[in-house]
Every structure is written in structure tokens, then in C-alpha cells.
Residue frames as qw, qx, qy, qz and C-alpha x, y, z in Angstrom:
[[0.000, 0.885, 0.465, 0.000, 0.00, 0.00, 0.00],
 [0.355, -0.714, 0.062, 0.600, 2.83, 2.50, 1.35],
 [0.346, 0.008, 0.677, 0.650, 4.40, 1.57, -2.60],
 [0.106, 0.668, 0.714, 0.182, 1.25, 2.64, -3.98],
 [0.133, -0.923, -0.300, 0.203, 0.56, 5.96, -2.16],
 [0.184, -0.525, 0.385, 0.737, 4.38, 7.34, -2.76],
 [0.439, 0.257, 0.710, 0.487, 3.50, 5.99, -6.49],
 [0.015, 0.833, 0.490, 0.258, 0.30, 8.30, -6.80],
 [0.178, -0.959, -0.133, 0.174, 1.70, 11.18, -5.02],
 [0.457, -0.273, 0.430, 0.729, 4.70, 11.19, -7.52],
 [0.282, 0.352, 0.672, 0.588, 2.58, 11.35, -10.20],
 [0.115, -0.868, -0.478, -0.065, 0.29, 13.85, -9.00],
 [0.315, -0.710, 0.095, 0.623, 3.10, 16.48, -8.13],
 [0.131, -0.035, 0.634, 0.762, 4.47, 15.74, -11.94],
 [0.191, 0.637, 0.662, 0.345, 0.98, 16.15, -13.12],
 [0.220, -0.841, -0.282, 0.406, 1.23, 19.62, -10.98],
 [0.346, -0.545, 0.366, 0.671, 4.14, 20.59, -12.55],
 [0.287, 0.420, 0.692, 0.512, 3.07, 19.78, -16.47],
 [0.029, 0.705, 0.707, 0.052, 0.28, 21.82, -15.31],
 [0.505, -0.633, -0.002, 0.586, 2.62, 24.41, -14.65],
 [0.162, -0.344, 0.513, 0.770, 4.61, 24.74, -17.43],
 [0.182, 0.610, 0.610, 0.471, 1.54, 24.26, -19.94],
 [0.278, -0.817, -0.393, 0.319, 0.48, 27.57, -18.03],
 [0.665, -0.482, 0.332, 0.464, 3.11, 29.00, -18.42],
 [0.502, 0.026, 0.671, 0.544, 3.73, 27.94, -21.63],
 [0.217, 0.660, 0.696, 0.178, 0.57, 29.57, -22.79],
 [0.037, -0.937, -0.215, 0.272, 1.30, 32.79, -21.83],
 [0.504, -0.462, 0.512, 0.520, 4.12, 32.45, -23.45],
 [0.349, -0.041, 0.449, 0.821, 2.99, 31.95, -26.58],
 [0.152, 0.882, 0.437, -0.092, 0.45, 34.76, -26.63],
 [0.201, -0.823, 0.342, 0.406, 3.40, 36.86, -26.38],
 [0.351, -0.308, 0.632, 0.619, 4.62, 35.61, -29.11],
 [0.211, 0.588, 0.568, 0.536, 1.60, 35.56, -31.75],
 [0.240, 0.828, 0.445, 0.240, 0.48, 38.92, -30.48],
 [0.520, 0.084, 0.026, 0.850, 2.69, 41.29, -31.53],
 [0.123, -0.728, -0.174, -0.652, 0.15, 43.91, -30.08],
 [0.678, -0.713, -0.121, -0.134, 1.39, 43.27, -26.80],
 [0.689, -0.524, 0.172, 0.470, 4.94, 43.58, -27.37],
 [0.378, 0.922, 0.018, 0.079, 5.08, 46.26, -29.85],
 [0.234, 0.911, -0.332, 0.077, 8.71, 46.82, -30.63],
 [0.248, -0.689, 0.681, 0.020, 9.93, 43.76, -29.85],
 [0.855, 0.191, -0.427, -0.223, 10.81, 40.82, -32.10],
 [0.933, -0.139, 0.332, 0.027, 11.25, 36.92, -31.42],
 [0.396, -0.635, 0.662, 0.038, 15.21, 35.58, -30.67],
 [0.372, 0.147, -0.914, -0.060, 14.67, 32.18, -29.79],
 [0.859, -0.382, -0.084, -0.331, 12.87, 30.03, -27.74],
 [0.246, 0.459, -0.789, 0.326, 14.60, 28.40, -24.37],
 [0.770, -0.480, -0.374, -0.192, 13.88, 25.94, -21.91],
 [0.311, 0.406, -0.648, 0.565, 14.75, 26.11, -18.72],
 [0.673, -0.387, -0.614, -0.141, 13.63, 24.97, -15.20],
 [0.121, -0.566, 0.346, -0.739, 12.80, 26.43, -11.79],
 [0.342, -0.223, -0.871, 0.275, 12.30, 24.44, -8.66],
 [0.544, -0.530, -0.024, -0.650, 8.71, 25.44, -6.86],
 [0.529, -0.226, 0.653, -0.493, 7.44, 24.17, -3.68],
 [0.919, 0.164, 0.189, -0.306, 5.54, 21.49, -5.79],
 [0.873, -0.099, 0.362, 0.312, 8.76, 20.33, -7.46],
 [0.382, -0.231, 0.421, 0.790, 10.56, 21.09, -10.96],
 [0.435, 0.792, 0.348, -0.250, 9.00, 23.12, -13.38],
 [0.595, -0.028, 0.676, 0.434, 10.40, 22.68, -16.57],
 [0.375, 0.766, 0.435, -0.289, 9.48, 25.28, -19.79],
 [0.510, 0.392, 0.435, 0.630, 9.76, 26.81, -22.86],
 [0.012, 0.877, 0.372, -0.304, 9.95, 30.50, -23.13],
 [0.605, 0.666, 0.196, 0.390, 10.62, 33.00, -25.76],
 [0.371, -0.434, 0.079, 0.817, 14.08, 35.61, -25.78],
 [0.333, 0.739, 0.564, 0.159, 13.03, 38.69, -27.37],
 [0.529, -0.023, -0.010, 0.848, 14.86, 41.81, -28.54],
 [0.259, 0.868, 0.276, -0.320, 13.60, 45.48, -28.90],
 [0.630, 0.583, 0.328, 0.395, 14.02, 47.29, -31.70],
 [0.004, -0.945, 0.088, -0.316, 14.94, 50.58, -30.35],
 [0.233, -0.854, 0.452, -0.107, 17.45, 49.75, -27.53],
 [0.528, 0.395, -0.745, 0.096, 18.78, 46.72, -29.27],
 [0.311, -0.392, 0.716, -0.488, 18.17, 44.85, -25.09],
 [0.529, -0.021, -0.818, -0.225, 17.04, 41.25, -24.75],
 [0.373, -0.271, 0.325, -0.826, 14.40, 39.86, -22.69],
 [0.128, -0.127, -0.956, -0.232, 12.38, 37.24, -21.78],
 [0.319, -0.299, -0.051, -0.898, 8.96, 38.71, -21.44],
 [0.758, -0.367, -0.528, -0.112, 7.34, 35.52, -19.79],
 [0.599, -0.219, -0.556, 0.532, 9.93, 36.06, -16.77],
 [0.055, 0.263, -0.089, 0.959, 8.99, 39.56, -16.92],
 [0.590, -0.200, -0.481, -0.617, 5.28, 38.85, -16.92],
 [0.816, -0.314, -0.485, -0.037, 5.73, 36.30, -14.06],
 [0.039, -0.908, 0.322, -0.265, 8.14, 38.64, -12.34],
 [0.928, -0.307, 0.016, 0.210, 10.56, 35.96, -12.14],
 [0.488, -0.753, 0.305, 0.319, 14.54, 37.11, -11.76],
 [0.567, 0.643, -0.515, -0.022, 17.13, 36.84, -14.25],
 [0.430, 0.464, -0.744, 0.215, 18.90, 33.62, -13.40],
 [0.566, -0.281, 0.482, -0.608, 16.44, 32.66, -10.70],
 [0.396, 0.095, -0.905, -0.125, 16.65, 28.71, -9.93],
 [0.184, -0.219, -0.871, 0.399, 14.34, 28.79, -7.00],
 [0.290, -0.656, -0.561, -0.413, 10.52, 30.06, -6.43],
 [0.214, -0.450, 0.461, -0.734, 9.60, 32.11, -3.35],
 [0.821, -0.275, 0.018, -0.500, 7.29, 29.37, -2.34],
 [0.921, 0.036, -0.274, 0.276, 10.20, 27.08, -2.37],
 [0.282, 0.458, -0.375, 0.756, 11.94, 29.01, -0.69],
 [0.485, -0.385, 0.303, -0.724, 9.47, 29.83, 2.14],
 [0.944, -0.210, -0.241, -0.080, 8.49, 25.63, 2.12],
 [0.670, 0.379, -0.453, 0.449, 12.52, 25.41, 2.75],
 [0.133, -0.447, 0.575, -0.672, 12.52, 27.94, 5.78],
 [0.633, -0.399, 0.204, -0.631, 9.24, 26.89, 7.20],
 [0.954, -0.039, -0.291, -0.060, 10.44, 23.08, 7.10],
 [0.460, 0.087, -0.546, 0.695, 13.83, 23.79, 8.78],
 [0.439, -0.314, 0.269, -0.798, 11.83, 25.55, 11.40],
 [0.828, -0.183, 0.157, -0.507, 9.91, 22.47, 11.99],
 [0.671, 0.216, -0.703, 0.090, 12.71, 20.04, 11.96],
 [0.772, -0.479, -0.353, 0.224, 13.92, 17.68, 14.74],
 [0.361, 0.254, -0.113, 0.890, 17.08, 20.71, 15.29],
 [0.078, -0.298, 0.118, -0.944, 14.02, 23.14, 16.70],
 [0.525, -0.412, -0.689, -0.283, 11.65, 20.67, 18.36],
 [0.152, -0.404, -0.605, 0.669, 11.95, 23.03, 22.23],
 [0.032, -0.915, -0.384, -0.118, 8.53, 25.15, 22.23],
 [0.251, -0.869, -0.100, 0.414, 10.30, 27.64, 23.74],
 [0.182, -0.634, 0.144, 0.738, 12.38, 28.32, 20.72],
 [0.345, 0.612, 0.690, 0.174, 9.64, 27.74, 18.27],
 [0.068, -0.946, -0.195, 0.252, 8.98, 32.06, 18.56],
 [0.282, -0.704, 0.314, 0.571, 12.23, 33.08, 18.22],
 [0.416, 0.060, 0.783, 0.459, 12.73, 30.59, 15.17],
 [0.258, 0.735, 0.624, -0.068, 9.28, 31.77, 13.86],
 [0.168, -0.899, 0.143, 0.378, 10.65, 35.71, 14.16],
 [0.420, -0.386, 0.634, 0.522, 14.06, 34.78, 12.31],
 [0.408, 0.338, 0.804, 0.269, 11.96, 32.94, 9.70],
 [0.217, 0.877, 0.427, -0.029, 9.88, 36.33, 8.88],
 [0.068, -0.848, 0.255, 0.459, 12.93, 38.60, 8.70],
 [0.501, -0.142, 0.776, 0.357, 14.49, 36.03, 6.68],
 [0.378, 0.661, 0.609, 0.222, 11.39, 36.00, 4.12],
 [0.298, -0.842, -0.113, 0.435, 11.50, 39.69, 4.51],
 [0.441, -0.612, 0.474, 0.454, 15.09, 40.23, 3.60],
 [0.370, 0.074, 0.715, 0.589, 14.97, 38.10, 0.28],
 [0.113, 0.803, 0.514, -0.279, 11.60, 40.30, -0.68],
 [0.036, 0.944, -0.138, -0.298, 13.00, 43.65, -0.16],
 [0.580, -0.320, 0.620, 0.420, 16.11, 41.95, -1.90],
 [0.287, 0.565, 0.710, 0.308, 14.14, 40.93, -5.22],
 [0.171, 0.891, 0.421, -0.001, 12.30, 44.62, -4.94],
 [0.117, -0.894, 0.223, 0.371, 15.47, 46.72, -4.53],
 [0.387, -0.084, 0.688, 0.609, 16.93, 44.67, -7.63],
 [0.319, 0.610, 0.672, 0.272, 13.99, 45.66, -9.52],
 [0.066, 0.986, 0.044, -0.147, 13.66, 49.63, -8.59],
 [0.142, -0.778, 0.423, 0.442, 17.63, 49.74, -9.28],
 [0.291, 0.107, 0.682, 0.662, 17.59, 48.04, -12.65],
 [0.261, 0.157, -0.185, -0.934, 14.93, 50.48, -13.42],
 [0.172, -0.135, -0.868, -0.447, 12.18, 47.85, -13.54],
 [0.537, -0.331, -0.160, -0.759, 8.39, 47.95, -12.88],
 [0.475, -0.049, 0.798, -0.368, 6.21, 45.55, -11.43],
 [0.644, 0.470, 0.217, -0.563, 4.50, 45.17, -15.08],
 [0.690, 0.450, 0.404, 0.399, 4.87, 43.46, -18.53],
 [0.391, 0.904, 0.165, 0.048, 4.80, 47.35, -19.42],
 [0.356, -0.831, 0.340, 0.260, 8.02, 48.24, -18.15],
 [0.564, -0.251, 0.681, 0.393, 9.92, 45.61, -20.43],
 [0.450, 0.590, 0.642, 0.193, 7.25, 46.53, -23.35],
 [0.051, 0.969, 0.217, -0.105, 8.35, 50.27, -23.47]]
């Protein structure tokens, strides 16, 4: 039975993930047929590449795109999903990561459950404001529009 249950709850994460990158995938290639949403910039190439979430790998296709005026390259899907240049890890994997080393056998006295708890929010915090103060000082938005202008 035990064989069974890990069996089905492999497959059901990978079906999560698929479910992901079709997603994903789809916005992806709107951005590429409509070329009214990314006036002034034409289609590169197309890459795949793969980010670890909380649900597992996520695996995808997504289009590099150039503008025409300042000649910069982009992948509007990472823009669009406000994911990082060169980012290998999700925030939600990232927060499963703290909130599970918080709840290992390493932090199992109540009494420093709080403190841990505390740490854990500055921590989240920290990588946040981290992520936002890389975006205001490359000069980005929080929009598609910023990368579309």
C-alpha cells in the first residue's frame, strides 16, 4: 500500500508541474503571436529552462526577445511572471525550505519555536525587499509594461 501511495503522489506532483509549465507555456505563446502586446519587440529564440517550486521542478519553454529601439534582450514571460534573471528557486520554495527547517527535529523546544518563527519572517523579509530593490535599481516595474516600453 505505502508503494502505492508514494507511487500516486509522484505522479500527481508531476501532473502539478506539467500543469505548470503548460500555463506557463501559454502565456508564453500569446506573447509571441500577439505582436500587439509587445510592440517593438521581435522573437530571438525560444529556451527551456527549469525552476524548482514548492511542488517540485517546473520545466518550460519560453521565448528571448529583442527590442528594436534599444537593441536589449528579454524574456517577457519572466517579466510577466516577475521571475529574476537567473532565478533557480521560487519564493514558495523558498518559504516551504525555511518553514520546514523551522519544523525540523534541530528546533523541536517550544520555547524556541517564537524566536525561530521571528528569524523565519525577517528572513522572508530580507529576500523580498532583496528581489524589490533589484527591480527599482535596474529600473524595472512591477508590469509586462516596463519591459514593453
Amino acid at each position: 500500500m505505502a508503494e502505492m501511495v508514494y507511487g500516486d503522489t509522484k505522479e500527481v506532483t508531476n501532473l502539478g508541474c506539467s500543469m505548470i509549465a503548460e500555463e506557463w507555456e501559454s502565456y508564453d505563446e500569446i506573447l509571441r503571436k500577439r505582436k500587439d502586446l509587445r510592440k517593438g519587440w521581435y522573437i530571438v529564440r525560444r529556451d527551456e529552462t527549469t525552476i524548482t517550486t514548492s511542488l517540485g521542478d517546473v520545466t518550460y519553454s519560453r521565448t528571448l526577445f529583442k527590442n528594436t529601439k534599444s537593441g536589449n534582450s528579454c524574456y517577457l514571460l519572466d517579466k510577466l511572471l516577475e521571475i529574476e534573471p537567473h532565478t533557480g528557486m521560487s519564493e514558495d520554495a523558498i518559504d516551504r525550505m525555511l518553514e520546514e527547517t523551522v519544523d525540523s527535529k534541530h528546533y523541536t523546544m517550544e520555547k524556541e519555536k517564537p524566536l525561530i518563527h521571528c528569524i523565519l519572517m525577517q528572513m522572508r523579509i530580507m529576500y523580498r525587499c532583496s528581489i524589490w530593490k533589484r527591480r527599482v535599481i535596474s529600473g524595472n516595474q512591477e508590469s509586462i509594461q516596463s519591459c514593453l516600453d
